[in-house]
N, C-alpha and C positions, 0 to 999 in steps of 0.2 A: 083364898086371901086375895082381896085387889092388889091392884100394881098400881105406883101412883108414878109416872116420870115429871121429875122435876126440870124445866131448862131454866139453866140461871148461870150467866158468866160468870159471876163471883165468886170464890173458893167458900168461902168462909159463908156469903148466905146459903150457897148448895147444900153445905156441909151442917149448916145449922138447921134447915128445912127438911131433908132426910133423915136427921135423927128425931127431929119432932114426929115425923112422920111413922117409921122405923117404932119409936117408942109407942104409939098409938096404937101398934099392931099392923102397920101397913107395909106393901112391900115395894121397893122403892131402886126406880132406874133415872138414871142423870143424863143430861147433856148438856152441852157448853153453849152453843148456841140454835139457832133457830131453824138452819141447815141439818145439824146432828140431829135435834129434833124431828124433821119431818123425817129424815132415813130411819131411825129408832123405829117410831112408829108406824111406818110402812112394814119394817121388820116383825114386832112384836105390838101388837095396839095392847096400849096400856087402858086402864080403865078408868081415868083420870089424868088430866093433863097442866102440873101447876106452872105455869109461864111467866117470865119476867118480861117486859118490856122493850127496853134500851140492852142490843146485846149485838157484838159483830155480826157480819156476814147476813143474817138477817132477821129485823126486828119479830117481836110476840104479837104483832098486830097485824102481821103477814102472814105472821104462823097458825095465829087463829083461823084467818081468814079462810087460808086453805086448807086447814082441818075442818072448816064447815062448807066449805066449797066440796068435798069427797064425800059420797054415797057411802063409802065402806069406811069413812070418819068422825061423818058430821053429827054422829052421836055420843061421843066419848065428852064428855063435860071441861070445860076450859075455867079453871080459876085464875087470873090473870095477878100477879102477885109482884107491885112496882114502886115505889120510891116516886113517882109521879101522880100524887095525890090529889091532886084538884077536880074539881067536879066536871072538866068539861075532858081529862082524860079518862078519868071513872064512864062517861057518856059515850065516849068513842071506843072502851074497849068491849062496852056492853054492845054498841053498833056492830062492832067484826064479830058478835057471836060468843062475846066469852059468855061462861054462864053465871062469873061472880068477878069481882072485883076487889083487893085487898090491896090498900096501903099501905107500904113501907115507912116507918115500924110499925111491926103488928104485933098484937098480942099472940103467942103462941096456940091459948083456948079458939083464938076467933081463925085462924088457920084449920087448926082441926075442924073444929067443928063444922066450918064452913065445907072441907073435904069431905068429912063422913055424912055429911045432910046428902051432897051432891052423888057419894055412893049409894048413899039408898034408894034416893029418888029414882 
């Protein structure tokens, strides 16, 4: 089964993105922000990585970055999953290496689907 970790400061989007997930059949580890993220991952590499944006301590645009900055990271897939919908952040999250991009609100199918594409590829 993949592990998909979620970072997302939000309770309620955390909480609503790992049961989407969860339900799909995936297996699912959280963090708060972008710090907890990179120790997580150090610890256990997930096989998918869903990123929020705008988050304390430090942003998903960092977090990317230095997940594709790492030899033993830069392969683990980045969906970047943010409430900052314009095209020229869509453009810059695809620059730091995400490997998808999803605006805040999403449709729950365009999540999935977009996560289980990037699983199998």
């Amino acid at each position: 089964m993949s592990t998909v970790l979620v970072v997302e400061d939000s309770v309620t989007q955390r909480q609503m993105i790992t049961d989407l997930l969860k339900g799909s059949g995936l297996s699912v580890t959280v963090a708060c922000d972008g710090v907890e993220a990179l120790e997580q991952i150090q610890d256990r590499r997930p096989d998918l990585v869903v990123l929020d944006i705008v988050m304390p301590r430090m942003n998903g645009y960092e977090v990317c970055r230095r997940l594709k900055a790492d030899p033993i990271t830069q392969n683990v897939p980045v969906v970047m999953c943010s409430s900052k919908g314009e095209e020229f952040d869509r453009y810059w999250g695809m620059k730091q290496g995400a490997d998808a991009y999803i605006a805040k609100p999403f449709q729950p199918t365009e999540l999935v689907g977009t996560v289980k594409q990037l699983l199998r590829g």
